[in-house]
Structures are given as C-alpha cells and as structure tokens.
C-alpha positions as CSV (number, residue, x, y, z in Angstrom):
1,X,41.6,-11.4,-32.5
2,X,40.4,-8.7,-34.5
3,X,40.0,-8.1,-37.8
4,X,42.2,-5.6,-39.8
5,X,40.2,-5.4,-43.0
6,X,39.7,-1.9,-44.0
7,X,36.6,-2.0,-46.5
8,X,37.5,1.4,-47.3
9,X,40.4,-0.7,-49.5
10,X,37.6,-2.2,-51.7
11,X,36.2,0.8,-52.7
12,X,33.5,1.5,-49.4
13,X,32.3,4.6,-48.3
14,X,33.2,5.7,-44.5
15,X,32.8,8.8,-44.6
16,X,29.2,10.3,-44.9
17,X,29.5,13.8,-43.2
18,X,27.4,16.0,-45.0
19,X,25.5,13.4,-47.1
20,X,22.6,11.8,-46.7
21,X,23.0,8.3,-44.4
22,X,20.7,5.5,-43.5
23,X,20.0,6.8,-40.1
24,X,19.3,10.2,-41.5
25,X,16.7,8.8,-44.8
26,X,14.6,6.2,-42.5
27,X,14.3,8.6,-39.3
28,X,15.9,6.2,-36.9
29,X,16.7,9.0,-34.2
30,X,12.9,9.3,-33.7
31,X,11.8,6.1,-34.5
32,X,14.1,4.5,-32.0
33,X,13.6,7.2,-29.4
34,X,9.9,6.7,-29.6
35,X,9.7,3.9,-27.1
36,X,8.9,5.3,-23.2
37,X,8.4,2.2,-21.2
38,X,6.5,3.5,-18.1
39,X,8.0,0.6,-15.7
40,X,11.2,-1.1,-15.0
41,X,10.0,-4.8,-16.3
42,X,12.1,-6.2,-19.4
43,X,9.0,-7.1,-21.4
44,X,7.6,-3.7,-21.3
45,X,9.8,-2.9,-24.4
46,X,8.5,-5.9,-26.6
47,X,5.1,-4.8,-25.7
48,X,5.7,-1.7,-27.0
49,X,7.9,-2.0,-29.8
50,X,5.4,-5.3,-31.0
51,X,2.6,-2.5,-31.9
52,X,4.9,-0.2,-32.8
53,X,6.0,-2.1,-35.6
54,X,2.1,-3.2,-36.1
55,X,1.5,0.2,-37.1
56,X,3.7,0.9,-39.0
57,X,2.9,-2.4,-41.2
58,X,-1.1,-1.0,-40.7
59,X,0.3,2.9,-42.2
60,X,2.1,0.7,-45.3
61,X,-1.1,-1.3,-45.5
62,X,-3.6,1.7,-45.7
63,X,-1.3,3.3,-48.1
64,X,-1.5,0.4,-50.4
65,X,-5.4,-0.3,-49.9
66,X,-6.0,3.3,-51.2
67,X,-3.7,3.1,-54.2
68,X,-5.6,-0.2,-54.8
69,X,-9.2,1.4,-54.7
70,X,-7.6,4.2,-57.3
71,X,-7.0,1.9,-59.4
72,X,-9.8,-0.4,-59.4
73,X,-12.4,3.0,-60.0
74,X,-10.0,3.8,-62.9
75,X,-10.2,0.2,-64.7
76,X,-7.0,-0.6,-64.1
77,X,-6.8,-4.1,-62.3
78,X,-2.8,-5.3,-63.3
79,X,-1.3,-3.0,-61.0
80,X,-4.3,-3.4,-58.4
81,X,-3.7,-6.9,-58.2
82,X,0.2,-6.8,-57.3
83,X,-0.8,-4.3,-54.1
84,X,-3.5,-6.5,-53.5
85,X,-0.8,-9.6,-53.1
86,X,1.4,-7.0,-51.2
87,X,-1.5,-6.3,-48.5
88,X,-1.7,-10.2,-48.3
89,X,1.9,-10.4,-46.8
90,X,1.7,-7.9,-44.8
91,X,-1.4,-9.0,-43.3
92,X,0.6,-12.4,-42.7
93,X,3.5,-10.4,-41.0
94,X,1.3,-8.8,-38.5
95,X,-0.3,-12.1,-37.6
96,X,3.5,-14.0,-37.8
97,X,4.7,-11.3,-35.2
98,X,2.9,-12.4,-32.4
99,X,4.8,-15.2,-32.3
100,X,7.5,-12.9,-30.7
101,X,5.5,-11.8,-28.2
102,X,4.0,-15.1,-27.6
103,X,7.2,-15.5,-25.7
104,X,6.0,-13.2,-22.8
105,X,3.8,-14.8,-20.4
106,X,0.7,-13.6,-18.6
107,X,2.7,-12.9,-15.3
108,X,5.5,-10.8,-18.0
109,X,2.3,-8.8,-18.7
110,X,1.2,-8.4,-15.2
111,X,4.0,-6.5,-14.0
112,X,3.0,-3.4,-16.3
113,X,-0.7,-3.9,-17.2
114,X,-1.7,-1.3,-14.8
115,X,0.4,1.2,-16.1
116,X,-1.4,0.8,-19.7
117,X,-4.3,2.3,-18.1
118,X,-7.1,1.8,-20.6
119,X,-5.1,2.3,-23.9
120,X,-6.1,-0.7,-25.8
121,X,-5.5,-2.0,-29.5
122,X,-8.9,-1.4,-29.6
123,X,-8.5,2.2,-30.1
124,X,-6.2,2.1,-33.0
125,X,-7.3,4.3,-35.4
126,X,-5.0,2.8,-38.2
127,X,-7.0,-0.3,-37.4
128,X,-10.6,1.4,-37.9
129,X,-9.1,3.3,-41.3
130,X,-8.3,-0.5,-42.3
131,X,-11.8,-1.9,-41.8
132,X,-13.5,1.1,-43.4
133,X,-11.6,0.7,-46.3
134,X,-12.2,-3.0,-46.6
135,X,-16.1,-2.3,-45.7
136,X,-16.7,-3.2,-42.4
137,X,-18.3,0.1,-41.8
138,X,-19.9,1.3,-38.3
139,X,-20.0,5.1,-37.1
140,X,-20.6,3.8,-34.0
141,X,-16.8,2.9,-34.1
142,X,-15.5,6.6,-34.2
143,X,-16.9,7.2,-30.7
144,X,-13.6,5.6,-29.3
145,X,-11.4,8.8,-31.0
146,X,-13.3,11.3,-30.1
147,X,-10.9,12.8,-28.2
148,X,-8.9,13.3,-31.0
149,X,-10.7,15.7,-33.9
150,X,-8.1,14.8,-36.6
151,X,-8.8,11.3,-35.8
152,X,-12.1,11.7,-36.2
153,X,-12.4,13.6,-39.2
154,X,-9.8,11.1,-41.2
155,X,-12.2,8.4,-40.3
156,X,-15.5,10.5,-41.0
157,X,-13.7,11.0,-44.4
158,X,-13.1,7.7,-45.5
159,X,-16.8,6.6,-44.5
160,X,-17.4,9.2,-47.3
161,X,-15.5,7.2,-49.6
162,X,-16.5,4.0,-51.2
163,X,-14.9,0.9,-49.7
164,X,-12.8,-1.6,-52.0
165,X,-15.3,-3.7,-52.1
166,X,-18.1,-0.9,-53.3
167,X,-14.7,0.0,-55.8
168,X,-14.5,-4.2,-56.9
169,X,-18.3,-4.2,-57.4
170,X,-17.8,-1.5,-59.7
171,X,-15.6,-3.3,-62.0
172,X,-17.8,-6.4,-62.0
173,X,-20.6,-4.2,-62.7
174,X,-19.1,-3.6,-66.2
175,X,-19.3,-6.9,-66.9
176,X,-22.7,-8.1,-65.3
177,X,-25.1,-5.0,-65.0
178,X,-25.9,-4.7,-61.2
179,X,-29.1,-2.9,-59.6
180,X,-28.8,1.0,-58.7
181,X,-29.4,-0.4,-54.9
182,X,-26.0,-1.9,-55.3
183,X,-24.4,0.7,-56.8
184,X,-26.2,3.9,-55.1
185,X,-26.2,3.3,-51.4
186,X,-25.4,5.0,-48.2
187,X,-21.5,4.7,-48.4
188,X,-21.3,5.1,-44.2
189,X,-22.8,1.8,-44.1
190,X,-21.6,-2.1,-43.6
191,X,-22.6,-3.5,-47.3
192,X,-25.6,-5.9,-47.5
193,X,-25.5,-9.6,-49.0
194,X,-27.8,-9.0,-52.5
195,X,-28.8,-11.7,-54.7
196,X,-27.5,-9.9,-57.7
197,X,-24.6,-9.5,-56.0
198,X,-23.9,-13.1,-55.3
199,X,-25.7,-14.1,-59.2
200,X,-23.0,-12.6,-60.8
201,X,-19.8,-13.8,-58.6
202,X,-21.5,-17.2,-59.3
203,X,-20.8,-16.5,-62.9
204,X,-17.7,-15.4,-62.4
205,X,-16.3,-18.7,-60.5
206,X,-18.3,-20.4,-63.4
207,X,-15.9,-19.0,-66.2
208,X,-12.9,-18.0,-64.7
209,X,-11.3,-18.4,-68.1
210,X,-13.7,-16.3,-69.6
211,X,-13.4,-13.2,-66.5
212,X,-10.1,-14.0,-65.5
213,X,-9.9,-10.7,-64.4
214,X,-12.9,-10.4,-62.4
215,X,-11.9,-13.9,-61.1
216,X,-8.6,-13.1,-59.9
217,X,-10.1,-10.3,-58.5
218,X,-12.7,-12.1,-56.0
C-alpha cells in the first residue's frame, strides 16, 4: 500500500531547480563521494567513514578552541564559556562513536589492515593542531607531516601562538599577579607546573563565590 499524500497540498516545496537545496549547501556530492575503500570487505567503509566523521568533529572542534582563546585574550569569558561547554560534547561524541565501530572485530580489521599501509591516526594533523592548542606542545611531533609543507607550516604557526591554557592564565593573572616566567615563556613549549601557578588556582577553588569567573573557568 502506498501512500498518496501529496505534501505539496500542505504548502511543501518540491521543486528546488535553480535554488539552493540541502545537498547543494552541506556539500554532500563530495562528502559522500569521498570514501575509496581500497578492498572488497564490508567493514572497510565503517573504518573509513568512523574517522571521517572524527575529523570533521576535530575541524568543528579547532574552530571553536580558537574562537575560545579570542575571547579569553580579549576579557571576554561569557561567550568563551558556552564554546568551552560546546568542545566538551563534541569531545564526548568522538569518544561515544567508537562504540559503532566496536562492532567490528579484530578478524573485520584483518581483512584490509594491510591495505592501510602505514597511515595511522597518529598522523592526524587535526589531532596535533588540537593538542597544541590545548598545550600539549612538542616540535618533535611535526616530524610526522613533513611530507606535507602546508601541514607543517599550520602547525609551526600555532606553536607561535599561545595555547588556551597560556590565554586562561592570562585572565587569572588579572586577578592574582603572576611572575613574568609565567607569563613570558617560550610559547613552542609543553607548560611547566609553577608554584604560583598552582597558589593562585588554590585561591580560586577557595572562593568560588568570590571568582566565579575564574572558577568556572578552571
């Protein structure tokens, strides 16, 4: 039995030539023609479109990290806490997704393994801009793009940058004066523990009513 409802009756759209359509705004001619399994197994496809997707939640993730370092430089900690909250989720998404590919076993993975030759997560770049950003700083970590330049130079460009963390430390220095060795240090490098550092977080948890914004900050 099929149904004869014509939505067109209730005032729907169904015609779109020459207008702007769903397919046409989100790009889904190249996104979903971006997959190239390189073997005939059926998992090969969730293998691929599982980091795929990772990606593109790491490319929404960046884009919300560096909004959120903006706005922490410039004082402005509402906004930055909202993005913060967004990075959160999608942090959980990308963890909750490997629950889907849980479902393919070790001998699933097997049958096309060989064909990844030695591409590895490990070589995401989106991955290494993410822990720059947060701080987790080691040039030793571009040598795995050098055979990309562009990769290279994004990454050699945030290292210039200061992390989020150097951009929160910032803000809590207005409200407890931190050492210049805090404040003026080698931006390419992992951030130290420093006893003024962790004197004045102590303060913070100590009166989160009185720094509330520092506090819901840490």
């Amino acid at each position: 039995m099929t149904d004869s409802t014509n939505p067109s009756d209730h005032g729907a759209r169904m015609d779109y030539k020459g207008a702007m359509t769903y397919t046409d705004y989100l790009g889904l001619d190249a996104v979903l023609n971006a997959q190239h399994p390189l073997t005939s197994a059926h998992d090969e496809l969730l293998f691929i479109i599982q980091h795929q997707t990772s990606e593109l939640w790491l490319k929404l993730a960046v884009h919300e990290l560096n909004a959120t370092r903006d706005l922490l430089i410039s004082d402005n900690l509402r906004p930055a806490f909202k993005m913060l909250a967004r990075v959160a989720r999608i942090f959980e998404q990308l963890n909750n997704a490997w629950d889907v590919l849980r479902t393919m076993t070790p001998a699933d993975y097997t049958r096309f393994r060989e064909e990844l030759g030695h591409s590895s997560g490990f070589q995401s770049h989106q991955y290494r801009l993410v822990e720059f950003i947060l701080g987790n700083r080691n040039e030793a970590m571009l040598k795995p793009h050098s055979h990309r330049s562009d990769l290279v130079a994004a990454l050699t460009n945030e290292l210039s940058k200061p992390s989020l963390y150097d951009a929160a430390l910032g803000r809590l220095h207005h409200a407890f004066p931190l050492p210049n060795d805090v404040l003026k240090r080698d931006l390419r490098e992992r951030r130290a523990a420093h006893p003024a550092v962790e004197a004045a977080w102590v303060q913070v948890y100590q009166a989160p009513s009185k720094h509330w914004e520092l506090y819901e900050l840490a």
